[in-house]
C-alpha angles and dihedrals in degrees: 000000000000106000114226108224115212119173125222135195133202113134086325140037105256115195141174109253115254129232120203123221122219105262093057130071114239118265130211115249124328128303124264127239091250084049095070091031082060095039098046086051102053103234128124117294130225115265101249109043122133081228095067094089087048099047086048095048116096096259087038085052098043085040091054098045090046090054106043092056078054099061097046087053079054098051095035098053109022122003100050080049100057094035094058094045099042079055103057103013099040111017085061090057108052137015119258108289114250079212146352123230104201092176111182095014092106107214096328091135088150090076097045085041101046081040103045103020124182092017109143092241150035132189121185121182131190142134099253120111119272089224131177145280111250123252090232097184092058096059130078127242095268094047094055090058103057085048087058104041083049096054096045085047090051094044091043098048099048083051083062090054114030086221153059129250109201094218107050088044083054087052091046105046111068097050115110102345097316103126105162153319105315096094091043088057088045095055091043093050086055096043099051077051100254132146110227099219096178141009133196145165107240143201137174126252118211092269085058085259112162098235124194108251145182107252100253096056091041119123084191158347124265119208117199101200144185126199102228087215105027123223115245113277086355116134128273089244141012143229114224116185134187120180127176101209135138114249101187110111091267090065107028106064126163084248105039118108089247094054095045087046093062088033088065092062107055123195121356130125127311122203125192130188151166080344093153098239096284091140093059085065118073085235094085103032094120096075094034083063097041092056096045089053110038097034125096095192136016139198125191155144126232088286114060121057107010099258092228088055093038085058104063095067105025132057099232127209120190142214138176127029120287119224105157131274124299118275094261090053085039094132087058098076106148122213089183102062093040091066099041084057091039088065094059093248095133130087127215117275117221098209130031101252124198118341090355106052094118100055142057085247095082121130133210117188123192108192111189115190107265 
């Protein structure tokens, strides 16, 4: 039976210990989190990694040259636009965000943190698995290598889209080994160029205190990061959290772990994207509310926060061309935000965002609290 290796932090670092297969040398000790953030990534690895066998094996070579293909179509069509325009349309509007609150955008830390770079925290919420990292060294060659080609499939596909559709993510993980979202947040910590110092399974405790766990009791997964070339007044280390939780009114109450959690880190910027309009229904009214009334800043797309509502605490800047919403959000249209296009308000976009992204018809929102 293949052993699934999670790694676990407290004041050291606890593995499972790992058994070699035949076909591998041995390798000293466990690898590291920033290990598999550097490996997935497809960036050099340190010399001494337990992965290097691994990254210089056939599957390790043809996974390194496919991503990082993969990272400069990142950085070419997406990543260099909204960087550039976060930094003279969006910095100049608001002070650097003690935390980002990303509800409904799954694991997608590369957009908060390309957005919002060098900001203390960040929180991500969505509803896909938190997963596991691969015992590589317990798997055969063939194995590795449908590891890998599910993992590029999963990482490439959610490149095409900006964004991640639970079910097709649900669909994904599980193939293969890949269980979840750990090694997704991992990749995206190294692309967006960050050192991944600590790693731990989390829940939350009744105070909405993050709490180290045992992966099959976690709520979430904690990142403790570090910008290798840190971004000017930015930290010297950064929080990174993923929590699968469910944020309708059934599931976010005022006294619930999750809500005192946020509650305990006040302000700060929300971003919202590609969240399916679940904030437009009164099922999900709770963290709508919540959002209006803790964040100092947000940022969104036509379906997150409904942008008449959004208005009346926020002043708003626009950017992009509003056409309505896409034909499976059809009953979304929002009046409210054709008129407010039809007066010449908004500003060109430089990259297609959330449903849109495809498109000249995408919308950013920057709501700054009236």
């Amino acid at each position: 039976m293949k052993r699934t290796l999670f790694i676990l932090f407290t004041s050291i670092l606890i593995v499972a210990p790992a058994a070699h297969h035949a076909q591998e040398v041995a390798q000293p000790g466990a690898p590291t989190p920033d290990d598999f953030a550097t490996f997935f990534a497809g960036k050099q690895l340190r010399g001494s990694s337990p992965l290097t066998t691994i990254a210089n094996s056939p599957a390790g070579l043809t996974h390194a040259a496919e991503i990082r293909e993969l990272n400069d179509e990142w950085e070419k069509t997406r990543l260099s636009k909204i960087r550039k325009w976060a930094a003279t349309d969006v910095h100049p509007k608001i002070k650097r965000p003690a935390v980002v609150k990303y509800m409904f955008g799954g694991p997608d830390f590369v957009h908060a943190a390309t957005v919002f770079p060098g900001s203390p925290e960040y929180i991500l919420v969505g509803m896909e698995p938190l997963g596991a990292l691969p015992d590589f060294f317990t798997m055969e060659l063939p194995e590795i290598q449908n590891y890998l080609t599910h993992l590029n499939h999963t990482l490439r596909s959610i490149s095409v889209r900006n964004f991640f559709i639970t079910k097709e993510m649900r669909e994904d993980f599980g193939k293969s080994g890949v269980e979840g979202v750990y090694p997704v947040l991992l990749y995206f910590a190294a692309l967006t160029g960050h050192e991944v110092l600590n790693a731990n399974f989390v829940k939350l405790n009744p105070d909405g205190e993050p709490v180290v766990a045992i992966q099959k009791d976690a709520l979430g997964i904690w990142l403790q990061l570090r910008e290798l070339k840190p971004t000017p007044g930015a930290p010297a280390t950064q929080n990174l959290y993923y929590f699968r939780t469910d944020l309708s009114n059934a599931g976010f109450k005022k006294d619930t772990p999750f809500h005192k959690f946020l509650t305990a880190r006040p302000g700060g910027a929300g971003y919202l994207k590609a969240a399916s309009f679940l904030m437009h229904t009164d099922s999900f009214s709770n963290i709508r509310n919540f959002l209006v009334g803790d964040c100092s800043y947000i940022l969104q797309d036509a379906s997150g926060i409904p942008a008449d509502f959004f208005a009346q605490y926020y002043n708003v800047s626009y950017w992009g061309n509003y056409i309505g919403p896409i034909e499976m959000f059809s009953e979304y249209d929002q009046p409210y935000l054709h008129q407010a296009y039809r007066s010449g308000v908004a500003k060109p976009l430089p990259f297609g965002t959330g449903y849109r992204m495809k498109d000249d018809n995408s919308v950013q929102m920057l709501g700054v609290r009236k």
